[in-house]
N, C-alpha and C positions, 0 to 999 in steps of 0.2 A: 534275771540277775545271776542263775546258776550257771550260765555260758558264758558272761564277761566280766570283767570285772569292775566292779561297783566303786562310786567315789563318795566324800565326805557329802557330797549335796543329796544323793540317795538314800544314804545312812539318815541323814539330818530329817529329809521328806519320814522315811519310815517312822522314826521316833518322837518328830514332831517337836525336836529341837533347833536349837542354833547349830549353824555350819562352825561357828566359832565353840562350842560347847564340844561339839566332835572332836572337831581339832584338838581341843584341850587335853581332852579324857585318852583319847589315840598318845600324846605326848606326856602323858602323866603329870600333867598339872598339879599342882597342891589345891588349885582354888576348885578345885572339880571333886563332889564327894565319892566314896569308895564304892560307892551302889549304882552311879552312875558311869564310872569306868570301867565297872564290869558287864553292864546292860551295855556298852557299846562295844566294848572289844567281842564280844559275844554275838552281837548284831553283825559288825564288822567279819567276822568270820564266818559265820550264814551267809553271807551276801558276797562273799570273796573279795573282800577288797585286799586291795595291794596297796601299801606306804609309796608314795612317789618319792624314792631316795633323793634323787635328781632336785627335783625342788625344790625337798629339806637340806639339801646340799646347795643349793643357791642361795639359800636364803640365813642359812648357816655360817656361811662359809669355807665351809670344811666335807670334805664325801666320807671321813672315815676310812679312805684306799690308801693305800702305798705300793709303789714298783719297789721291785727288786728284779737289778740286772746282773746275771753269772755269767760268764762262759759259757757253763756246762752243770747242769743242777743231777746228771748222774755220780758226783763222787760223794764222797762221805766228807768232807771237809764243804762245802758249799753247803748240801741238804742241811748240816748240821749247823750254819751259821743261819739259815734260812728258819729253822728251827726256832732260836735262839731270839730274831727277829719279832716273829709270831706269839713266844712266849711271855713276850716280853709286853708288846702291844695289844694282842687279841682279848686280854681281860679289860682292857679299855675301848672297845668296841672297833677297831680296826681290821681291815681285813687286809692281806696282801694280794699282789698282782704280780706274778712270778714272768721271766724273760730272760731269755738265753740270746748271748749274741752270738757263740758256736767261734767264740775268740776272729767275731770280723766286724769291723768299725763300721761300715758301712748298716749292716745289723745295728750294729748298737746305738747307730743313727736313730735308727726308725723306730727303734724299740724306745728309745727316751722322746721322739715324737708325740709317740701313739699313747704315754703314757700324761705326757702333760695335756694332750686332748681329752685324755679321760680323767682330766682334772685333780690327779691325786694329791695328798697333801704331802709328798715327800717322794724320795727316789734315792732306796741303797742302792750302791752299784760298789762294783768290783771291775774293773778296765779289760778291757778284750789285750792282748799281747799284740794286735795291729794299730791299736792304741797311741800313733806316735802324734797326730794332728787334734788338738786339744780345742780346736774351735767349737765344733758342735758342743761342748759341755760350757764352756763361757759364756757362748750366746744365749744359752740358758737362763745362766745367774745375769746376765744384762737386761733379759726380757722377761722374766717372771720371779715371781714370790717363792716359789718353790723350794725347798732345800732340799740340798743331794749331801748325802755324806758315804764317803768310798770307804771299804772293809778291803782287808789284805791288800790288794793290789788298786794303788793307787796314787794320782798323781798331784802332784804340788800345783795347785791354785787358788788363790787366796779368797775366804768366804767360804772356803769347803771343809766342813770336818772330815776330822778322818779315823778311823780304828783299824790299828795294826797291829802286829807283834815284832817283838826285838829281833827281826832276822838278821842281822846283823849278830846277835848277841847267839842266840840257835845256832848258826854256824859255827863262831867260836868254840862253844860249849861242846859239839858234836866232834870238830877237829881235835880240842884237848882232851877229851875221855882217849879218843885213839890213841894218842902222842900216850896219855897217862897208862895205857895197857902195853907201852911197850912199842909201837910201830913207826916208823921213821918214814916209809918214802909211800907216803899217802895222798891217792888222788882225789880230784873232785870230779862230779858230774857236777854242771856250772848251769843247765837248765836255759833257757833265753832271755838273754843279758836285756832285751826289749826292756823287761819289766824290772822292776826296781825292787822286789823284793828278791829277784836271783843275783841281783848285781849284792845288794847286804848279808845274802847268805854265801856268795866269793869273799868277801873284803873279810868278811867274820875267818873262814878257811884259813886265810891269809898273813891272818895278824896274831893266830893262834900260833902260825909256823914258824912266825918271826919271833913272837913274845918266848919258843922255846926252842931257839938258834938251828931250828930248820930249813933248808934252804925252801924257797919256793920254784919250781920247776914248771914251766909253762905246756911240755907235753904233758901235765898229769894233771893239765884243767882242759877236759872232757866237754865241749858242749855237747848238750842232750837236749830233747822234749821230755814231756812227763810221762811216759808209756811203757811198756814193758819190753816191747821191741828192742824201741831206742839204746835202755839198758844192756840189752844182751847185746845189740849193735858195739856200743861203748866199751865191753870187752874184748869184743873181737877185734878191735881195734888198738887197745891196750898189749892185747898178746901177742898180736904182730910186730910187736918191738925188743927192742934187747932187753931192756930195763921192765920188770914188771911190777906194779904195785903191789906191795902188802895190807892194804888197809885202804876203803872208798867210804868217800863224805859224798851219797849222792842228795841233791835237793830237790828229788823226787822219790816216794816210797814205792810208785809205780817203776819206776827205773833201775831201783836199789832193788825191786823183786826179778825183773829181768835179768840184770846181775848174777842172782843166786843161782836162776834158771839155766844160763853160759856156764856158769863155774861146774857146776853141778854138771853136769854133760861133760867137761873136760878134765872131772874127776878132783878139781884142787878145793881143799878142804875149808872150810867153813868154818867157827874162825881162825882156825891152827895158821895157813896158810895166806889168808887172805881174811882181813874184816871188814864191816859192812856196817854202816848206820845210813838211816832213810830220813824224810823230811818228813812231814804231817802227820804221824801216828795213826794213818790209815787202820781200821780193824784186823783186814787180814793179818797185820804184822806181828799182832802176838797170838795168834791163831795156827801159825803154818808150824811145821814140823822143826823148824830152824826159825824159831823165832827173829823177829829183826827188830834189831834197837832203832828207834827214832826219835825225832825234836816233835812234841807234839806243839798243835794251833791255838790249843783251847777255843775250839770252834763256836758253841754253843755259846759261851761267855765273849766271844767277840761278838754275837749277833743281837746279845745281851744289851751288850754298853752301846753297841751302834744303835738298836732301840730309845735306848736311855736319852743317848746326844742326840735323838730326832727329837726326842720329847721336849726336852730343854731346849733346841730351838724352836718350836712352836710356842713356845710358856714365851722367849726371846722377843720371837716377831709380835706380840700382842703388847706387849712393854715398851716397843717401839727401837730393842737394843738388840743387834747380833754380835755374837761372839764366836768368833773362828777357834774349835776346839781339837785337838791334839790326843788321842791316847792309844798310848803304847802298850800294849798287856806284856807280859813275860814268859818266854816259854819255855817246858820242862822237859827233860828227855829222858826217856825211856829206858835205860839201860838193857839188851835182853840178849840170848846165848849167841848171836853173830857178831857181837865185839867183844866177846868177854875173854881174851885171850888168857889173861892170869885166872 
Protein backbone atom coordinates (compact mmCIF):
# COMPACT_ATOMS: atom_id res chain seq x y z
CA UNK A 1 0.00 0.00 0.00
CA UNK A 2 3.09 2.37 0.70
CA UNK A 3 3.72 2.34 -3.36
CA UNK A 4 0.08 3.23 -4.49
CA UNK A 5 -2.31 4.59 -3.70
CA UNK A 6 -4.98 3.08 -1.53
CA UNK A 7 -8.98 3.48 -1.99
CA UNK A 8 -12.15 3.73 0.30
CA UNK A 9 -12.50 -0.26 -0.20
CA UNK A 10 -8.80 -0.81 1.22
CA UNK A 11 -9.44 1.47 4.04
CA UNK A 12 -12.90 -0.19 4.59
CA UNK A 13 -11.14 -4.04 4.29
CA UNK A 14 -8.45 -2.73 6.90
CA UNK A 15 -10.87 -1.35 9.70
CA UNK A 16 -13.47 -3.63 8.90
CA UNK A 17 -15.97 -1.02 8.19
CA UNK A 18 -18.61 0.05 5.76
CA UNK A 19 -17.17 1.58 2.42
CA UNK A 20 -20.24 3.89 3.15
CA UNK A 21 -18.92 4.78 6.83
CA UNK A 22 -15.41 5.80 5.02
CA UNK A 23 -16.89 7.78 2.76
CA UNK A 24 -18.78 9.54 5.47
CA UNK A 25 -15.96 10.11 8.04
CA UNK A 26 -13.46 11.21 4.76
CA UNK A 27 -16.49 14.02 4.02
CA UNK A 28 -17.14 14.98 7.61
CA UNK A 29 -20.46 13.68 8.00
CA UNK A 30 -22.20 14.73 11.24
CA UNK A 31 -23.86 11.19 11.44
CA UNK A 32 -20.24 9.75 11.80
CA UNK A 33 -18.76 9.99 15.51
CA UNK A 34 -15.52 12.16 16.18
CA UNK A 35 -13.42 9.02 17.22
CA UNK A 36 -14.24 7.48 14.12
CA UNK A 37 -13.26 10.34 11.75
CA UNK A 38 -10.11 10.38 13.13
CA UNK A 39 -9.18 6.52 13.22
CA UNK A 40 -9.92 6.96 9.38
CA UNK A 41 -8.45 10.06 8.26
CA UNK A 42 -5.35 8.55 10.18
CA UNK A 43 -5.66 5.25 8.38
CA UNK A 44 -6.37 7.06 5.21
CA UNK A 45 -2.96 8.81 5.60
CA UNK A 46 -0.89 5.59 6.49
CA UNK A 47 -2.23 3.99 3.39
CA UNK A 48 -1.84 7.09 1.12
CA UNK A 49 -4.88 7.58 -0.11
CA UNK A 50 -5.74 10.26 -2.33
CA UNK A 51 -9.70 11.95 -2.56
CA UNK A 52 -10.80 11.33 -6.22
CA UNK A 53 -11.67 15.19 -6.94
CA UNK A 54 -12.91 14.20 -10.22
CA UNK A 55 -15.55 12.03 -8.88
CA UNK A 56 -16.49 14.24 -5.99
CA UNK A 57 -16.77 16.74 -8.85
CA UNK A 58 -19.17 14.59 -10.73
CA UNK A 59 -21.23 13.76 -8.36
CA UNK A 60 -21.19 17.20 -6.85
CA UNK A 61 -21.58 19.14 -9.50
CA UNK A 62 -19.12 21.44 -9.11
CA UNK A 63 -14.85 20.89 -9.26
CA UNK A 64 -14.22 23.93 -7.09
CA UNK A 65 -11.76 25.43 -10.29
CA UNK A 66 -12.10 28.52 -12.10
CA UNK A 67 -10.11 30.04 -15.39
CA UNK A 68 -8.94 33.03 -15.54
CA UNK A 69 -7.99 34.51 -18.95
CA UNK A 70 -5.17 37.79 -19.24
CA UNK A 71 -3.25 38.84 -21.85
CA UNK A 72 -0.39 38.84 -20.11
CA UNK A 73 -0.23 38.02 -16.17
CA UNK A 74 3.51 39.90 -16.02
CA UNK A 75 1.95 43.46 -15.06
CA UNK A 76 0.92 44.58 -11.89
CA UNK A 77 -2.64 45.61 -12.82
CA UNK A 78 -3.68 41.74 -14.10
CA UNK A 79 -1.36 39.85 -11.08
CA UNK A 80 -3.38 42.31 -8.92
CA UNK A 81 -6.86 41.64 -10.23
CA UNK A 82 -5.92 37.90 -10.22
CA UNK A 83 -5.14 38.47 -6.58
CA UNK A 84 -8.22 40.05 -5.85
CA UNK A 85 -10.08 36.99 -7.61
CA UNK A 86 -8.37 34.30 -5.31
CA UNK A 87 -8.97 36.42 -2.18
CA UNK A 88 -11.89 36.64 -2.66
CA UNK A 89 -12.90 32.74 -3.58
CA UNK A 90 -10.06 30.65 -1.98
CA UNK A 91 -11.50 31.03 1.65
CA UNK A 92 -14.44 29.14 -0.04
CA UNK A 93 -12.49 26.26 -1.30
CA UNK A 94 -11.75 27.22 -4.94
CA UNK A 95 -8.72 27.21 -6.69
CA UNK A 96 -7.90 29.15 -9.94
CA UNK A 97 -6.57 27.99 -13.20
CA UNK A 98 -4.51 31.04 -14.58
CA UNK A 99 -4.10 31.57 -18.83
CA UNK A 100 -2.53 33.88 -20.87
CA UNK A 101 -3.77 34.54 -24.44
CA UNK A 102 -0.38 36.71 -25.28
CA UNK A 103 -3.39 39.31 -26.67
CA UNK A 104 -4.08 36.41 -29.68
CA UNK A 105 -7.62 35.06 -30.21
CA UNK A 106 -6.80 32.16 -31.63
CA UNK A 107 -5.07 31.41 -28.01
CA UNK A 108 -7.88 32.55 -26.37
CA UNK A 109 -9.75 30.07 -28.36
CA UNK A 110 -7.95 27.14 -26.96
CA UNK A 111 -7.43 28.51 -23.69
CA UNK A 112 -11.49 28.70 -23.02
CA UNK A 113 -11.51 25.18 -24.62
CA UNK A 114 -9.13 23.52 -22.42
CA UNK A 115 -10.83 25.19 -19.62
CA UNK A 116 -14.42 24.13 -20.12
CA UNK A 117 -12.95 20.48 -20.59
CA UNK A 118 -11.47 20.75 -17.35
CA UNK A 119 -14.94 21.44 -16.29
CA UNK A 120 -14.56 24.56 -14.35
CA UNK A 121 -17.25 26.19 -12.64
CA UNK A 122 -16.66 29.65 -14.02
CA UNK A 123 -14.20 31.63 -16.48
CA UNK A 124 -12.92 35.40 -15.81
CA UNK A 125 -11.53 36.70 -18.80
CA UNK A 126 -10.30 39.90 -19.91
CA UNK A 127 -10.42 40.03 -24.03
CA UNK A 128 -7.11 39.69 -25.98
CA UNK A 129 -7.08 43.24 -28.37
CA UNK A 130 -7.44 40.62 -31.66
CA UNK A 131 -10.69 40.17 -29.88
CA UNK A 132 -12.76 41.46 -32.89
CA UNK A 133 -14.77 37.85 -33.83
CA UNK A 134 -17.00 37.21 -30.67
CA UNK A 135 -18.26 33.68 -31.76
CA UNK A 136 -16.11 31.43 -29.91
CA UNK A 137 -17.36 33.28 -26.40
CA UNK A 138 -21.36 32.91 -27.53
CA UNK A 139 -20.94 29.56 -28.49
CA UNK A 140 -20.07 29.02 -25.22
CA UNK A 141 -23.04 30.53 -23.41
CA UNK A 142 -25.23 28.51 -26.22
CA UNK A 143 -23.62 25.23 -25.23
CA UNK A 144 -22.78 25.21 -21.68
CA UNK A 145 -23.86 26.09 -17.98
CA UNK A 146 -20.83 27.82 -17.36
CA UNK A 147 -20.45 31.58 -16.46
CA UNK A 148 -17.95 33.88 -17.80
CA UNK A 149 -17.74 37.29 -16.53
CA UNK A 150 -15.09 39.88 -18.36
CA UNK A 151 -13.01 42.44 -15.97
CA UNK A 152 -11.55 45.53 -17.69
CA UNK A 153 -11.60 44.77 -20.97
CA UNK A 154 -14.59 43.60 -22.31
CA UNK A 155 -17.27 43.06 -24.58
CA UNK A 156 -20.94 43.76 -24.84
CA UNK A 157 -22.86 40.27 -24.93
CA UNK A 158 -25.86 39.56 -23.35
CA UNK A 159 -25.89 36.99 -20.29
CA UNK A 160 -22.33 38.20 -19.64
CA UNK A 161 -21.49 40.17 -16.45
CA UNK A 162 -19.01 42.34 -16.39
CA UNK A 163 -16.52 44.61 -14.01
CA UNK A 164 -15.09 47.55 -15.07
CA UNK A 165 -14.00 50.94 -14.21
CA UNK A 166 -15.30 54.51 -15.34
CA UNK A 167 -12.54 54.87 -18.22
CA UNK A 168 -14.37 56.95 -19.66
CA UNK A 169 -14.72 59.05 -16.48
CA UNK A 170 -10.45 58.48 -15.66
CA UNK A 171 -9.75 60.14 -18.71
CA UNK A 172 -11.92 63.06 -18.16
CA UNK A 173 -10.49 63.47 -14.60
CA UNK A 174 -6.75 62.98 -15.93
CA UNK A 175 -7.53 65.68 -18.94
CA UNK A 176 -9.11 68.38 -16.42
CA UNK A 177 -6.28 68.28 -13.48
CA UNK A 178 -4.05 69.37 -16.79
CA UNK A 179 -6.48 71.90 -18.16
CA UNK A 180 -6.89 72.81 -14.12
CA UNK A 181 -2.62 73.36 -13.83
CA UNK A 182 -2.72 75.68 -16.33
CA UNK A 183 -1.99 73.72 -19.93
CA UNK A 184 -3.80 74.28 -22.96
CA UNK A 185 -2.50 72.20 -26.08
CA UNK A 186 -2.48 68.74 -24.44
CA UNK A 187 -2.06 65.50 -26.34
CA UNK A 188 -3.08 62.03 -25.93
CA UNK A 189 -1.60 58.79 -26.29
CA UNK A 190 -4.91 56.96 -27.46
CA UNK A 191 -3.49 53.22 -26.95
CA UNK A 192 -5.62 50.69 -29.52
CA UNK A 193 -8.82 51.89 -30.23
CA UNK A 194 -9.53 47.69 -30.94
CA UNK A 195 -10.51 47.66 -27.32
CA UNK A 196 -13.10 49.59 -25.68
CA UNK A 197 -11.63 50.69 -22.67
CA UNK A 198 -9.00 52.99 -24.83
CA UNK A 199 -11.71 54.07 -27.13
CA UNK A 200 -13.67 55.55 -23.17
CA UNK A 201 -10.39 56.82 -21.98
CA UNK A 202 -10.23 59.21 -25.91
CA UNK A 203 -14.01 60.17 -25.57
CA UNK A 204 -13.33 61.06 -21.66
CA UNK A 205 -9.80 63.33 -23.20
CA UNK A 206 -12.36 64.77 -25.50
CA UNK A 207 -15.15 65.98 -23.61
CA UNK A 208 -12.80 67.45 -20.99
CA UNK A 209 -11.50 69.84 -23.89
CA UNK A 210 -14.74 70.70 -24.95
CA UNK A 211 -16.51 71.02 -21.52
CA UNK A 212 -13.39 73.84 -21.11
CA UNK A 213 -13.61 75.53 -24.87
CA UNK A 214 -10.50 73.70 -26.00
CA UNK A 215 -10.19 72.92 -29.15
CA UNK A 216 -9.57 69.21 -29.97
CA UNK A 217 -6.79 68.72 -32.52
CA UNK A 218 -6.39 65.38 -34.23
CA UNK A 219 -2.55 65.47 -34.63
CA UNK A 220 -2.28 65.40 -30.85
CA UNK A 221 -4.31 61.99 -30.48
CA UNK A 222 -1.17 59.79 -30.73
CA UNK A 223 -1.95 56.05 -31.32
CA UNK A 224 0.41 54.03 -29.12
CA UNK A 225 0.77 50.37 -27.56
CA UNK A 226 1.25 49.93 -23.93
CA UNK A 227 5.26 49.77 -23.78
CA UNK A 228 7.75 52.00 -23.13
CA UNK A 229 9.23 52.14 -26.65
CA UNK A 230 6.13 52.99 -28.03
CA UNK A 231 6.13 56.12 -25.74
CA UNK A 232 9.50 57.45 -26.55
CA UNK A 233 8.48 56.34 -30.27
CA UNK A 234 5.14 58.95 -29.64
CA UNK A 235 7.48 61.75 -28.90
CA UNK A 236 9.80 61.48 -31.41
CA UNK A 237 7.09 61.90 -33.38
CA UNK A 238 5.45 64.75 -31.67
CA UNK A 239 8.70 66.68 -31.94
CA UNK A 240 8.98 66.32 -35.42
CA UNK A 241 6.24 68.98 -35.80
CA UNK A 242 5.96 72.62 -35.60
CA UNK A 243 3.42 72.70 -32.91
CA UNK A 244 4.60 70.79 -29.56
CA UNK A 245 2.52 69.76 -26.76
CA UNK A 246 2.76 70.91 -23.35
CA UNK A 247 1.10 68.47 -21.33
CA UNK A 248 0.25 64.30 -22.38
CA UNK A 249 -2.77 62.23 -21.18
CA UNK A 250 -1.12 58.95 -21.98
CA UNK A 251 -3.54 55.69 -21.45
CA UNK A 252 -0.65 53.72 -20.64
CA UNK A 253 1.71 54.25 -17.65
CA UNK A 254 4.26 52.01 -19.65
CA UNK A 255 4.07 54.57 -22.35
CA UNK A 256 3.87 57.74 -20.13
CA UNK A 257 7.33 56.17 -18.62
CA UNK A 258 8.82 56.12 -22.21
CA UNK A 259 7.79 59.60 -22.59
CA UNK A 260 9.73 60.83 -19.58
CA UNK A 261 12.64 58.56 -20.87
CA UNK A 262 12.58 60.91 -24.77
CA UNK A 263 12.07 64.07 -22.89
CA UNK A 264 14.72 63.56 -20.48
CA UNK A 265 17.32 62.81 -23.30
CA UNK A 266 16.27 65.83 -25.20
CA UNK A 267 16.74 67.91 -22.00
CA UNK A 268 12.92 69.42 -21.84
CA UNK A 269 11.81 69.72 -18.34
CA UNK A 270 9.38 67.82 -16.53
CA UNK A 271 6.58 69.44 -15.47
CA UNK A 272 7.91 73.04 -16.14
CA UNK A 273 7.82 72.30 -19.87
CA UNK A 274 5.89 69.51 -20.67
CA UNK A 275 3.40 67.43 -18.14
CA UNK A 276 2.61 63.88 -17.96
CA UNK A 277 -0.20 61.82 -16.37
CA UNK A 278 -0.13 57.92 -16.98
CA UNK A 279 -3.11 55.27 -16.78
CA UNK A 280 -3.19 52.26 -14.22
CA UNK A 281 -1.17 53.46 -11.24
CA UNK A 282 1.49 51.10 -12.18
CA UNK A 283 4.04 50.82 -8.88
CA UNK A 284 7.04 52.18 -10.43
CA UNK A 285 5.19 55.63 -10.89
CA UNK A 286 5.45 56.81 -7.44
CA UNK A 287 8.71 55.14 -7.17
CA UNK A 288 10.94 56.82 -9.99
CA UNK A 289 12.84 60.02 -9.26
CA UNK A 290 9.99 62.04 -11.21
CA UNK A 291 7.21 60.67 -9.91
CA UNK A 292 4.28 60.32 -12.42
CA UNK A 293 0.74 61.13 -11.72
CA UNK A 294 -1.92 58.58 -12.83
CA UNK A 295 -5.71 57.27 -13.08
CA UNK A 296 -5.44 54.33 -10.98
CA UNK A 297 -7.61 50.63 -11.53
CA UNK A 298 -8.35 49.63 -8.18
CA UNK A 299 -7.05 46.30 -9.36
CA UNK A 300 -7.43 44.26 -6.34
CA UNK A 301 -11.21 45.43 -5.77
CA UNK A 302 -12.11 44.76 -9.27
CA UNK A 303 -10.97 41.22 -8.90
CA UNK A 304 -12.95 41.38 -5.68
CA UNK A 305 -16.39 42.29 -7.09
CA UNK A 306 -15.71 39.95 -10.19
CA UNK A 307 -15.41 37.20 -7.53
CA UNK A 308 -18.45 38.46 -5.76
CA UNK A 309 -20.63 38.43 -9.40
CA UNK A 310 -19.30 34.78 -9.96
CA UNK A 311 -20.75 33.97 -6.61
CA UNK A 312 -24.02 35.36 -6.97
CA UNK A 313 -24.39 33.62 -10.30
CA UNK A 314 -23.66 30.22 -9.02
CA UNK A 315 -26.27 31.06 -5.82
CA UNK A 316 -28.50 32.33 -9.50
CA UNK A 317 -28.24 29.09 -11.44
CA UNK A 318 -29.31 26.80 -8.44
CA UNK A 319 -32.52 29.19 -8.11
CA UNK A 320 -33.09 28.44 -11.57
CA UNK A 321 -32.80 32.65 -12.20
CA UNK A 322 -29.73 34.46 -14.15
CA UNK A 323 -29.21 37.96 -14.04
CA UNK A 324 -27.00 39.85 -16.29
CA UNK A 325 -24.97 42.08 -13.95
CA UNK A 326 -23.20 45.39 -14.66
CA UNK A 327 -20.57 47.09 -12.39
CA UNK A 328 -18.77 49.92 -12.74
CA UNK A 329 -15.96 50.88 -10.01
CA UNK A 330 -14.71 54.36 -9.94
CA UNK A 331 -11.42 55.56 -10.46
CA UNK A 332 -8.92 57.85 -8.46
CA UNK A 333 -5.99 59.64 -9.71
CA UNK A 334 -2.95 60.13 -8.29
CA UNK A 335 -1.87 63.50 -8.34
CA UNK A 336 2.14 63.36 -8.23
CA UNK A 337 5.33 65.99 -9.23
CA UNK A 338 4.99 65.34 -13.36
CA UNK A 339 1.85 67.39 -13.45
CA UNK A 340 2.13 69.64 -10.87
CA UNK A 341 2.80 72.64 -12.66
CA UNK A 342 1.46 75.27 -10.09
Amino acid sequence: MNKKNATIYDISNKLNVSVATVSRALNDHPRISVATKELVRKTAKEMNYKQNNLAKALKSGETKNVGIIVPYINTNFFSSVIRGIEEELSPLGYHVIICQSHEDVNIEKRQLNTLLNAQVDGIFMSVSKTTTDIAHIVNILDTSNTPIIFFDRKKDISGVSTVTIDDYRGGYMATEQLIKEGYKNICHFAGDLNLEIYQNRLNGYKQALIDHNLPIKEDNIILTGSSIDEGMEAIKKLWGKKSVPDAIFSSSDFAALGACQELKKRKIKIPEEVAIIGFSNEPFTQFMELPISSVDQTPVLMGKMAGQVFLESVKENGSGVSIEKKVVLTPQLYIRKSSKKK
